[in-house]
C-alpha positions, -999 to +999 in steps of 0.1 A: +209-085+030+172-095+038+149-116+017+124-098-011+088-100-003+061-090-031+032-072-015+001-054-029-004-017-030-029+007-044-023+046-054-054+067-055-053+103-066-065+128-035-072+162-033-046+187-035-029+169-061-014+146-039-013+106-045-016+083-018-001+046-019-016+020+006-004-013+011-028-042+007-016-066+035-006-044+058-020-009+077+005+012+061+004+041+037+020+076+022+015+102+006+032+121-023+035+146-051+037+118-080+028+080-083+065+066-081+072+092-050+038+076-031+051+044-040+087+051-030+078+068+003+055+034+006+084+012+003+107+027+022+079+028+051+072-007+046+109-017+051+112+005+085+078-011+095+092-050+088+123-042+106+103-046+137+075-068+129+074-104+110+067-101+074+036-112+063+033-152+048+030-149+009-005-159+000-011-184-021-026-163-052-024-125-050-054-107-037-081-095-056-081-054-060-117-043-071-142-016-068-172-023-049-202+001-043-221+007-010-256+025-004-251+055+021-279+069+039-297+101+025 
């Protein structure tokens, strides 16, 4: 049994209903009908993606998840 890495994810509600869960340190995300089946779809991805990359170093403090607003052209 592999080791147990702790990585970031956020879920944001779309359109439809639908959640989707991204992960933070990595390009990978999923969709689903609920929170915990984004998430679950998420980790299960994430496994299947670390089975044939390296996993990411834990950083050294977890990152920082904010909102942040941009000016788009009229």
């Amino acid at each position: 049994m592999g080791r147990t890495v702790r990585l970031t994810a956020t879920v944001n509600a779309e359109d439809g209903g639908t959640y989707c869960a991204r992960c933070v340190q990595v390009e990978v995300a999923c969709e689903g009908q609920t929170v915990d089946e984004a998430l679950d779809r998420l980790r299960h991805a994430l496994e299947h993606y670390f089975a044939r990359r390296p996993a990411p170093r834990p950083p050294s403090q977890p990152p920082l998840v904010v909102p942040i607003e941009v000016r788009l052209p009229d």
